[in-house]
C-alpha positions as CSV (number, residue, x, y, z in Angstrom):
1,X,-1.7,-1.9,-1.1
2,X,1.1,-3.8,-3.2
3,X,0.3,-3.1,-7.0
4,X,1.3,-4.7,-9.6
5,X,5.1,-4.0,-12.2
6,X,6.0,-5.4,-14.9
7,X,10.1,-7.1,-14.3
8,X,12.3,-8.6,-17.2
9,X,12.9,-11.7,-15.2
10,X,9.5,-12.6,-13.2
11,X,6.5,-11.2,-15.7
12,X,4.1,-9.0,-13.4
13,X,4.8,-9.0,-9.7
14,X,3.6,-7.2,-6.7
15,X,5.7,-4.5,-4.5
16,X,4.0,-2.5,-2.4
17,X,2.8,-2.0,1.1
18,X,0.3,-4.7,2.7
19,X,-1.5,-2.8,5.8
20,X,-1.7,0.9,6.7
21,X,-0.1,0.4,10.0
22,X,3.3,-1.1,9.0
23,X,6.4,0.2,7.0
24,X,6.9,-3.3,5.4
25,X,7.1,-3.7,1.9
26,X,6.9,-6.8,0.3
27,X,7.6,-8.2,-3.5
28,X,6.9,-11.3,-4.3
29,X,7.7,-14.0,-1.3
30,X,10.4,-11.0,-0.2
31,X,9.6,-9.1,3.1
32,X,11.5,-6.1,4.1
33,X,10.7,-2.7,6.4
34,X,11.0,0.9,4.0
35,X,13.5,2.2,6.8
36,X,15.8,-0.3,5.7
37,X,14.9,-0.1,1.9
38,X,15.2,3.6,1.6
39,X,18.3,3.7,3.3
40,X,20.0,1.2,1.0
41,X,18.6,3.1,-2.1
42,X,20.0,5.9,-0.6
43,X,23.5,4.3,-0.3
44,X,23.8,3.6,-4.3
45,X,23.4,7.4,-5.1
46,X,27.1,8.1,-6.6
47,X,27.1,5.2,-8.8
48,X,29.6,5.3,-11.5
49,X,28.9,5.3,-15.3
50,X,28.9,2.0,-16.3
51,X,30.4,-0.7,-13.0
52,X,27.6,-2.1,-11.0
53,X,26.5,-1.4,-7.6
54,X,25.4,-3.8,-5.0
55,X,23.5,-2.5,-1.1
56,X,21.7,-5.2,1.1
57,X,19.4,-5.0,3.7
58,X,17.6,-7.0,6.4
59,X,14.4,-8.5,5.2
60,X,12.6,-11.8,5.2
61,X,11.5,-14.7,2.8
62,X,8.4,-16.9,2.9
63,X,8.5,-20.5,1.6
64,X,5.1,-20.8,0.4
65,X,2.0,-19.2,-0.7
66,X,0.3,-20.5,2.3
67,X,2.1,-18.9,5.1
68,X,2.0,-15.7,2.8
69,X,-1.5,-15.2,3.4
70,X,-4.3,-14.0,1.4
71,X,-4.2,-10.2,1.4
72,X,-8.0,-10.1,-0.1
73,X,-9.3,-12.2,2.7
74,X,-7.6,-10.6,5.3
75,X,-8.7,-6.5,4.0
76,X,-12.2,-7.8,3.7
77,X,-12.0,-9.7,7.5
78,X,-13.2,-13.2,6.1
79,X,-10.0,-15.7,6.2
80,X,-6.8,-14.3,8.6
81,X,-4.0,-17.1,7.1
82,X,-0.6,-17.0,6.6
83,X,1.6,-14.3,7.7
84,X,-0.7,-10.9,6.2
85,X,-3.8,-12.3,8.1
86,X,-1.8,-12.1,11.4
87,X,-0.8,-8.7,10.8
88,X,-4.4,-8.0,9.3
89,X,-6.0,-9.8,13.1
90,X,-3.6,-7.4,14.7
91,X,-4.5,-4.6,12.7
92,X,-7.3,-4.7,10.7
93,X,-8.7,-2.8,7.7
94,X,-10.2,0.2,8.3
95,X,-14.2,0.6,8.8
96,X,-14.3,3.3,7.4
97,X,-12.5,4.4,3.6
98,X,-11.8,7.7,4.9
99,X,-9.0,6.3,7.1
100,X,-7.6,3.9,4.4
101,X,-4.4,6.2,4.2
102,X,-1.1,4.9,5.1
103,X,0.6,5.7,7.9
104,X,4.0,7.7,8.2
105,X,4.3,6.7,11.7
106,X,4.4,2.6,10.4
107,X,7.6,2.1,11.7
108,X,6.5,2.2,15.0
109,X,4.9,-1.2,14.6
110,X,8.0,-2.8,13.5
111,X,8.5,-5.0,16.7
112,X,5.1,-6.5,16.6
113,X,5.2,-7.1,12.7
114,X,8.7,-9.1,13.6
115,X,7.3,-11.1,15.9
116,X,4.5,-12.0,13.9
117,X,6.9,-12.8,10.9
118,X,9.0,-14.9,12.8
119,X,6.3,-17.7,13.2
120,X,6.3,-17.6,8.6
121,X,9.3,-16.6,7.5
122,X,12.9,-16.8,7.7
123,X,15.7,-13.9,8.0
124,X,17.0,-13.2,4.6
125,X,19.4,-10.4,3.1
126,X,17.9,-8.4,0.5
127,X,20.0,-6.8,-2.4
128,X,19.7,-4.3,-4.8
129,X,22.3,-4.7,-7.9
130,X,22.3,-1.7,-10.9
131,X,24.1,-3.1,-13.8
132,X,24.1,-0.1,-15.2
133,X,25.5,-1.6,-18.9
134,X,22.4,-3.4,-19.1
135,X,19.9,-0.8,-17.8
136,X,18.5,-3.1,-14.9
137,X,18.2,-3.2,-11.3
138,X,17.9,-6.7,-9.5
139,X,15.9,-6.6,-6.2
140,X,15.5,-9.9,-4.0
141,X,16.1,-12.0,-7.6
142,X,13.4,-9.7,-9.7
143,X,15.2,-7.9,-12.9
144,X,13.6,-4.4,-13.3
145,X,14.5,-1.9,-16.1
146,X,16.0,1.0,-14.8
147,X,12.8,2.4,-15.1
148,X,10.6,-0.3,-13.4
149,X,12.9,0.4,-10.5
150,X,12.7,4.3,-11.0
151,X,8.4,3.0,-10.4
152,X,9.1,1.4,-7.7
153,X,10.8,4.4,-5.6
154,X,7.9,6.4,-6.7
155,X,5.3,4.2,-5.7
156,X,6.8,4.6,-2.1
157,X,7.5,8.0,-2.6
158,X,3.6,8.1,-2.9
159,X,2.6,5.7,0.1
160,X,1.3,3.5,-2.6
161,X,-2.1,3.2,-2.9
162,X,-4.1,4.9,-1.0
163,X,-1.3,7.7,-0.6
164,X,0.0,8.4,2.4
165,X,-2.1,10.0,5.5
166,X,-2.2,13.8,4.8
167,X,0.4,14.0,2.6
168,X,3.1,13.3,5.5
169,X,6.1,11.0,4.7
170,X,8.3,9.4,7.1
171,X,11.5,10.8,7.3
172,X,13.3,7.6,5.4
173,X,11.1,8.6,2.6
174,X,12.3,12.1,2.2
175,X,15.4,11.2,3.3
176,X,15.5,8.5,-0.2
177,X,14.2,11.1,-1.8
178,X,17.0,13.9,-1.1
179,X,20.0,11.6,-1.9
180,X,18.4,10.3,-5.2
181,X,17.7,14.1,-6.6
182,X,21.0,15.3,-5.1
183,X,23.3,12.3,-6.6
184,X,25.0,12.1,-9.4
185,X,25.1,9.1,-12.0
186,X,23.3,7.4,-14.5
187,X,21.2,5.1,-12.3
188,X,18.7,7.9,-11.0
189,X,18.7,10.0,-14.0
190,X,15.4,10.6,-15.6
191,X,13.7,10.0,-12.7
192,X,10.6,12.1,-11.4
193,X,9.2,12.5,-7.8
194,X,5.3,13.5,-7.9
């Protein structure tokens, strides 16, 4: 489930995963799949000292709160609005908390979590920019520190919360992973996989 981190530029936001069954991420009104995401973190390893770096992606943006959803509706099967009840009426919380784990195979629902988003949202390019002289990463408009960001990898690392089923990543993940502890340069240094 998205948790929240702190950003210089937005106060306390949520990043995270939304529903065990799909590899999309989302932060803030910003929708994008971690296939795509990993990859593009993995294309900024080899940063220089000190010049900024820029990747995009393909993502998504939703207008308004409303065709967001209400995540806590949706998990608890009482109000199915918005863009994260669809995907919550297509796949639905868990019965049982045993199998609240995400699910390294999520990319496999990509098409049908497309489909659904095209009725909320609109295609939008997602960036990433490191100014490394002033120790902050800008995602989709939201200023980390470099070590907000650092959080953020981890937290996908992890599968979020609940972690991800049986310990088993999807290969973007490790893939993210490799480059980052294998680059060089200042962006990635300090940073700690667990």
């Amino acid at each position: 489930m998205p948790l929240p981190f702190e950003s210089k530029s937005h106060g306390t936001i949520a990043f995270g995963f939304f529903n065990i069954e799909s590899d999309m991420l989302l932060l803030e009104n910003a929708f994008f799949f971690a296939t795509d995401f990993c990859a593009a973190i993995a294309r900024m390893v080899g940063a220089g000292r000190d010049e900024p770096v820029s990747v995009s992606w393909p993502g998504y943006r939703i207008a308004s709160r409303a065709d967001v959803g209400d995540l806590t509706g949706a998990i608890h099967g009482e109000r199915f609005e918005g863009f994260i009840g669809e995907v919550y009426r297509r796949f639905p919380f868990p019965a049982e908390p045993d199998d609240f784990k995400q699910k390294p195979e999520g990319e496999g629902t990509r098409a049908e979590v497309e489909a659904i988003m095209q009725r909320f949202g609109r295609p939008a390019e997602i960036s990433a920019v490191a100014d490394l002289s002033m120790r902050d990463v800008t995602i989709a408009d939201v200023v980390f520190p470099v070590r907000g960001f650092h959080q953020l990898l981890r937290y996908v690392w992890r599968g979020g919360y609940p972690r991800w089923k049986g310990d088993l990543r999807p290969a973007c993940v490790t893939a993210m992973r490799s480059a980052v502890e294998g680059g060089i340069g200042r962006l990635f240094e300090g940073i700690v996989f667990d």
